[in-house]
C-alpha positions in Angstrom: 28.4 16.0 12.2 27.6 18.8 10.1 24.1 18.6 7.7 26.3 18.7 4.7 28.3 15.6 5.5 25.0 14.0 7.0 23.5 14.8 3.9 26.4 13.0 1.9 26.4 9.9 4.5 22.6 9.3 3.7 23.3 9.9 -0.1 25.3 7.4 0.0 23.7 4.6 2.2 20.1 5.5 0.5 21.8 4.6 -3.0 23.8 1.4 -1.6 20.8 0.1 -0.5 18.5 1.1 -4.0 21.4 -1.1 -5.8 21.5 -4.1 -3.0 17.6 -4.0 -3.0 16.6 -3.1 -6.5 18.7 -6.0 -7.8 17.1 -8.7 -5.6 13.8 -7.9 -6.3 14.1 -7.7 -9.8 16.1 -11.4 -9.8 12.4 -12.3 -7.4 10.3 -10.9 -10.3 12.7 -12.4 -12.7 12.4 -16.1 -12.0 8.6 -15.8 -11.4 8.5 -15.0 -14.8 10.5 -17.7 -16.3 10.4 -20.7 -13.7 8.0 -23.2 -15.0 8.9 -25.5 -12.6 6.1 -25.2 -9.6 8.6 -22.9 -7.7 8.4 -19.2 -7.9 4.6 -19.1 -7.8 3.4 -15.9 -8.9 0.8 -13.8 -10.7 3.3 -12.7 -13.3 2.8 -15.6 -16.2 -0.5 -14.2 -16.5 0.9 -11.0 -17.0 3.5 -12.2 -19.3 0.4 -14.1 -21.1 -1.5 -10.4 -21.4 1.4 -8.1 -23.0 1.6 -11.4 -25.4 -2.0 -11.3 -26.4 -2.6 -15.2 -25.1 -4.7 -14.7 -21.8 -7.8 -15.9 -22.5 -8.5 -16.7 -18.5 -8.5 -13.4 -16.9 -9.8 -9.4 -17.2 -7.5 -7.5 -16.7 -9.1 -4.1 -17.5 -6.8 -1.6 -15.6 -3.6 -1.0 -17.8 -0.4 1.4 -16.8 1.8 -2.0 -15.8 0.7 -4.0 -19.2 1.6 -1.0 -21.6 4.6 0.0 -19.4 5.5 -3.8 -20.5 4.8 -3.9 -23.8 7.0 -0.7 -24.5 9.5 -1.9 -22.7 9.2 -5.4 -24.8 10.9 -3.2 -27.7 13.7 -2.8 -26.4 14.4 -6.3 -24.3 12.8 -8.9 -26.6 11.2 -10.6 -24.3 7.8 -10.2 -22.4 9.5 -11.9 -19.4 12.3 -9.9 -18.9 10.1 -6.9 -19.7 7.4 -7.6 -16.9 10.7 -8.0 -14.3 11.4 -4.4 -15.5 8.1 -3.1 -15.1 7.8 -4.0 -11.9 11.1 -3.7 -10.7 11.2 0.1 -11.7 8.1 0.9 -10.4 9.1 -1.0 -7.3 12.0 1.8 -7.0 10.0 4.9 -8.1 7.8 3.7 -5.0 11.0 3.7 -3.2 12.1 7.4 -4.1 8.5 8.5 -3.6 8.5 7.3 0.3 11.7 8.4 1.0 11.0 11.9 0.3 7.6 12.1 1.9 9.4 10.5 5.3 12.3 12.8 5.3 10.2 15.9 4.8 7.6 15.1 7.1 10.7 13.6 9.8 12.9 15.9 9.2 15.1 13.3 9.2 17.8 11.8 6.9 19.9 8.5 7.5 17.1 7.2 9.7 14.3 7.6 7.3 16.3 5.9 5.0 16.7 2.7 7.1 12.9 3.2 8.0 12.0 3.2 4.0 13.8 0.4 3.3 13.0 -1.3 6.4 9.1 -0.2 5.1 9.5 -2.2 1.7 10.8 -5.6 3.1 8.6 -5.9 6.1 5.8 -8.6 6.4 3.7 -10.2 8.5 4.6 -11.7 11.8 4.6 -15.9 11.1 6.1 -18.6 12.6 5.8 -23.0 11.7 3.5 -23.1 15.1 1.7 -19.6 14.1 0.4 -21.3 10.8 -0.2 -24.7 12.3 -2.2 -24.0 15.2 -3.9 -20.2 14.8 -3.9 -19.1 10.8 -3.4 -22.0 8.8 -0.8 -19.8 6.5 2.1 -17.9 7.0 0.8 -15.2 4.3 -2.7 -16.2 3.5 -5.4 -15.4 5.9 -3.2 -12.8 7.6 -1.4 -11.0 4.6 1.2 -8.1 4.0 2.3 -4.8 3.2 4.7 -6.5 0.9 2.9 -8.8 -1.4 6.0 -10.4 -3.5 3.6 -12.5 -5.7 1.5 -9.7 -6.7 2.9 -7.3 -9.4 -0.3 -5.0 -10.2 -0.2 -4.3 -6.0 4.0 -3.4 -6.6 3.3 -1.1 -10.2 0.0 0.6 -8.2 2.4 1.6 -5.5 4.1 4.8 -5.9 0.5 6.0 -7.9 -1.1 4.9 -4.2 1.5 6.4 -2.1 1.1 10.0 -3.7 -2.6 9.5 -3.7 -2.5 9.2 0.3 -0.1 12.0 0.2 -1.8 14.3 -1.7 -5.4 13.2 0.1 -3.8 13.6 3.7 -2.9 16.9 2.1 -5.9 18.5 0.7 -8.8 16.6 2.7 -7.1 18.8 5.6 -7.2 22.1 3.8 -10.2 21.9 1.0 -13.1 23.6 3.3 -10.7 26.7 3.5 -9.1 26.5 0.2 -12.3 26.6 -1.7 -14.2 29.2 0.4 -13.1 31.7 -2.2 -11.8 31.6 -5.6 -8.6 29.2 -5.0 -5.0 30.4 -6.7 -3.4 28.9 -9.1 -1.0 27.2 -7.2 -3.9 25.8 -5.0 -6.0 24.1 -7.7 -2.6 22.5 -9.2 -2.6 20.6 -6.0 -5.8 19.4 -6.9 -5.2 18.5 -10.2 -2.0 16.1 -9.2 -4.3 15.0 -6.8 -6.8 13.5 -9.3 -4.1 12.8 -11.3 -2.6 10.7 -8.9 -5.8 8.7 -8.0 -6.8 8.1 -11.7 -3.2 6.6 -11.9 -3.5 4.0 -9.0 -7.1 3.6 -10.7 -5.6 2.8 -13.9 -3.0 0.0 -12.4 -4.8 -1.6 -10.0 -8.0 -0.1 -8.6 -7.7 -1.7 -5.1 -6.5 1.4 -3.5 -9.0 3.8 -4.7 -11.9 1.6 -3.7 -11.1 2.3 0.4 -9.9 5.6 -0.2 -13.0 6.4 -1.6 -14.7 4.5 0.7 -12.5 6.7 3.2 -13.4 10.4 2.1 -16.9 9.2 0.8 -17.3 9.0 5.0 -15.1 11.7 6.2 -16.9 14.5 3.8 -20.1 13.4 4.8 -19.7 13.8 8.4 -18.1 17.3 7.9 -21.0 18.1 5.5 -23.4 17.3 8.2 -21.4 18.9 10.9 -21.3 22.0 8.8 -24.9 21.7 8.2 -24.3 21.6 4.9 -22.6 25.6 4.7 -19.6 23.7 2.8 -21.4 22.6 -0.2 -19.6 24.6 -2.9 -16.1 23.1 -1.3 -17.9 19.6 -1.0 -18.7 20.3 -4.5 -15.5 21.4 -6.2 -13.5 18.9 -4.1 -15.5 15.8 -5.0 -14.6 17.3 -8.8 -11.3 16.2 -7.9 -12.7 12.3 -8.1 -14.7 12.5 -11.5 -11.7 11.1 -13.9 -11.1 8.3 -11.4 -14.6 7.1 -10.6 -15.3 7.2 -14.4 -12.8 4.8 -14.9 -13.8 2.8 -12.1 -17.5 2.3 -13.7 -15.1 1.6 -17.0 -13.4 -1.4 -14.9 -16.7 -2.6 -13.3 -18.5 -3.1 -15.9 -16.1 -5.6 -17.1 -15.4 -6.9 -14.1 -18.4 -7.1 -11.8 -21.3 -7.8 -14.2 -21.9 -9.9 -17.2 -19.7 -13.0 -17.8 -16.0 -14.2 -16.8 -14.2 -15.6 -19.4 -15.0 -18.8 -18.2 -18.6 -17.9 -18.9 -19.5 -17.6 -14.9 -21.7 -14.5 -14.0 -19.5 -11.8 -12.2 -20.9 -9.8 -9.5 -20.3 -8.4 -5.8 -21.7 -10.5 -3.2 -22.3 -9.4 0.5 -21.4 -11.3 3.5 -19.8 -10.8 6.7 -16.2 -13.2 6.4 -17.5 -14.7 4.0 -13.8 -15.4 2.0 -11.4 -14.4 4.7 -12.3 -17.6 7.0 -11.6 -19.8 4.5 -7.9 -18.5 5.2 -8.0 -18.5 9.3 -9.4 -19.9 11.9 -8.9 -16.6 14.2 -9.2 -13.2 12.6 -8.4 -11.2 15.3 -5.0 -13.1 15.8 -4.4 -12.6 11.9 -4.9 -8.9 12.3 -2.6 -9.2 15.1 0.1 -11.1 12.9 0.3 -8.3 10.4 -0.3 -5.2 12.3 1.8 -5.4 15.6 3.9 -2.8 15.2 1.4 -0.3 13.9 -1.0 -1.4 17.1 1.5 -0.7 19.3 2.2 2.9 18.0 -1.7 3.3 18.4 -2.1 2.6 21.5 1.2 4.6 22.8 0.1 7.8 20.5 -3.8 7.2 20.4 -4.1 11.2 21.6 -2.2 11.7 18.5 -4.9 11.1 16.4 -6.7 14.4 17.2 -3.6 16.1 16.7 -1.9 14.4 13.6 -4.0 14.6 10.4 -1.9 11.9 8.6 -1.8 9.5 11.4 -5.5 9.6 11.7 -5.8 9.3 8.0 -3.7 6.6 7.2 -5.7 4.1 10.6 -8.8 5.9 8.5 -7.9 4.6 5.2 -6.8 0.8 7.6 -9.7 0.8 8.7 -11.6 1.2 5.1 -9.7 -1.6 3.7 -10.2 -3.3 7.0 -13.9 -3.0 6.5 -14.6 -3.9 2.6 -12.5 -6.9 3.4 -14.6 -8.2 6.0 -17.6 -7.5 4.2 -17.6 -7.7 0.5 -16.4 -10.7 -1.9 -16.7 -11.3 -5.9 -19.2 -13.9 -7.6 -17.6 -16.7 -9.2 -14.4 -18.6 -9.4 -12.5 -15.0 -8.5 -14.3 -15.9 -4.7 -11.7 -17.6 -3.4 -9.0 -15.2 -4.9 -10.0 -12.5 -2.4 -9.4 -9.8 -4.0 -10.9 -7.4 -1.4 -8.1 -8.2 0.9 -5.4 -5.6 -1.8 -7.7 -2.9 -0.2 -6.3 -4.4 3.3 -2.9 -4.7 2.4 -2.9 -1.2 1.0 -3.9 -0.2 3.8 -1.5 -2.3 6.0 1.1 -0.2 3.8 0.0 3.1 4.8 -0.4 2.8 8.4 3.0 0.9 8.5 4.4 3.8 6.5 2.9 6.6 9.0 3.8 4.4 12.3 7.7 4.5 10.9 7.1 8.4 10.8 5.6 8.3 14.5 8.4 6.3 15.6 11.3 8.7 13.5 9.5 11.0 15.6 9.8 9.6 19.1 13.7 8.7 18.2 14.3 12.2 17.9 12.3 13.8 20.5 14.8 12.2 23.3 17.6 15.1 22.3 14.7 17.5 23.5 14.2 15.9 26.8 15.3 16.2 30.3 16.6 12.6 31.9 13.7 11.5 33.4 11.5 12.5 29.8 14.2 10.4 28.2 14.3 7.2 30.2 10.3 7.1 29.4 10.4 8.1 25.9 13.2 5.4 25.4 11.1 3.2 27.4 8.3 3.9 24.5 11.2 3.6 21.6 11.8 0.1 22.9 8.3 -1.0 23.0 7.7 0.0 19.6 10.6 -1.6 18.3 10.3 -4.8 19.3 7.6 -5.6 16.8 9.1 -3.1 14.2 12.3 -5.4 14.4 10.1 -8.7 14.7 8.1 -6.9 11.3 11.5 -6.2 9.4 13.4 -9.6 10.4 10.5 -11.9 9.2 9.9 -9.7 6.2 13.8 -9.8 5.0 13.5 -13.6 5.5 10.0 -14.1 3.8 11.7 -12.2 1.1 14.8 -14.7 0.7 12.3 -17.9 1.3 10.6 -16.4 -2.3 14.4 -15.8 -4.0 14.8 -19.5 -3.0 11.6 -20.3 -5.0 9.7 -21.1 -1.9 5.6 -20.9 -2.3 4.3 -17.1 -0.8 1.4 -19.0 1.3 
């Protein structure tokens, strides 16, 4: 086929699929809004509660989802509907964002489509005799790249997607970019770069705290490595993190010191599993459970990650959300809510969305091989997609146990 009528064929199927999915979810985030019944357990009533001006139980200090809400209250009428919207559309922007970053980096079409939808409806790998006898959960304890419940994780999305994006991007390039006086051009990079993070800041921090935590460690090590001759770029580029770590210091204080608002003291506590246990009896099992597929690629393409800046960056920015996860938790009666573990799941997101690009990859490097290159490299394709498949199949049936009203634990 020609790459006009490819082009029209994906087109086509992306936009089918935008409807088919779009719809569903916003029904999902539709009924967790207005079900009072026990079923469709959610976060969102307490969202609902905040654009109304009647939460007096929790802080919710980062904004861009609640005054997305409240606007589109104006139009709709009703909080509920408007906080299905909200997410729903910011749900799709995510959507449109992904697509383009996996056909650009692919150089692919009607496959990155299936791999971005594919992407957005995968989940952990759970099973009745999974939760009984290993986890305890099918979702707790082990957890997601898809977090249904959670709408602050689903409006911070496409701001945390373009983040990674733009920090895969520039973290690559800054040393040599700010060497000498940068171009224009250059420094508007950086700016949509900071731009970008202060957004995901100003929806749901959880992001920015491992990818911090990510470039806090990777400059560092180049700084020493360079012994400290990149100090003017270490310098402008941290510039690019002012805006957002200002209004990180804006959430914490509300957050993380003084008083709940049901008067406990807030704080950050450290301990090694201190919540996640609570959740499962067998950690590395858990990790297992929600990172198959991405493990597999790993160890197939481990040389890749001296050779692939955004494959090492997204297991970089895993392994950050990985890390706080294990070792931080929150005073009071947000302890149990673990809360550290959205830095995990964001990460689970990115290094699912990079091992779809890895395995795009391997798909189309068979046309390029002789026979006895392709029987191995379709040998590798396989292997990869058995837990990819396992990943989407359990995901699109998680997803229709929710639309049922079923519990996300």
């Amino acid at each position: 086929m020609s790459k006009k009528v490819i082009k029209i064929i994906d087109y086509i199927l992306f936009f089918i699929l935008l409807y088919i999915s779009s719809k569903a979810m916003f029904h999902l985030f539709l009924n967790q809004a207005i079900t009072v019944d026990g079923t469709f357990f959610s976060d969102i009533k307490a969202y609902v509660q905040e654009v109304l001006g009647t939460n007096e139980l929790y802080d919710f200090p980062y904004r861009i989802m609640f005054k997305t809400a409240s606007f589109l209250m104006k139009f709709c009428g009703y909080a509920e509907l408007a906080m299905a919207y909200t997410i729903t559309f910011y749900n799709v922007l995510a959507i449109f964002i992904t697509k383009i970053f996996i056909t650009v980096v692919t150089k692919d079409r009607i496959i990155s489509t299936l791999a971005t939808y594919a992407l957005f409806f995968s989940s952990m790998i759970y099973a009745d005799w999974i939760s009984l006898k290993v986890t305890g959960y099918y979702y707790l304890g082990v957890f997601t790249p898809n977090p249904w419940h959670n709408g602050t994780y689903m409006a911070a999305r496409p701001f945390m997607i373009l983040a990674f994006i733009l920090g895969m991007l520039t973290v690559a390039r800054y040393e040599e970019d700010f060497k000498a006086k940068p171009r224009v051009k250059v420094l508007f990079l950086y700016i949509a770069y900071a731009i970008s993070l202060l957004l995901v800041t100003e929806t749901k921090p959880s992001y920015t705290i491992i990818h911090l935590f990510t470039l806090a460690i990777i400059m560092l090590y180049r700084f020493i490595k360079a012994k400290f001759g990149n100090f003017k770029q270490s310098f402008l580029y941290a510039l690019c993190y002012v805006p957002t770590l200002i209004g990180l210091l804006s959430q914490y204080s509300g957050v993380f010191q003084g008083k709940s608002a049901r008067g406990e003291d807030n704080g950050l506590g450290i301990e090694l599993f201190r919540v996640w246990k609570l959740y499962t009896t067998n950690l590395p099992v858990s990790m297992l459970l929600a990172t198959a597929f991405p493990f597999v690629v790993l160890i197939i393409h481990f040389k890749l990650l001296k050779n692939d800046s955004g494959f090492r960056f997204a297991w970089q920015i895993y392994l950050s959300g990985l890390i706080t996860s294990i070792v931080f938790y929150e005073k009071g009666f947000r302890e149990g809510h673990f809360n550290f573990a959205w830095g995990y799941m964001c990460g689970l997101f990115i290094v699912f969305m990079y091992s779809f690009i890895v395995w795009i990859k391997d798909v189309k490097s068979i046309q390029i091989k002789d026979k006895t290159q392709m029987i191995k490299a379709t040998g590798i394709i396989v292997l990869e997609a058995i837990p990819m498949i396992a990943h989407i199949v359990l995901g699109l049936k998680y997803f229709v146990f929710l639309s049922k009203g079923g519990l996300y634990y």
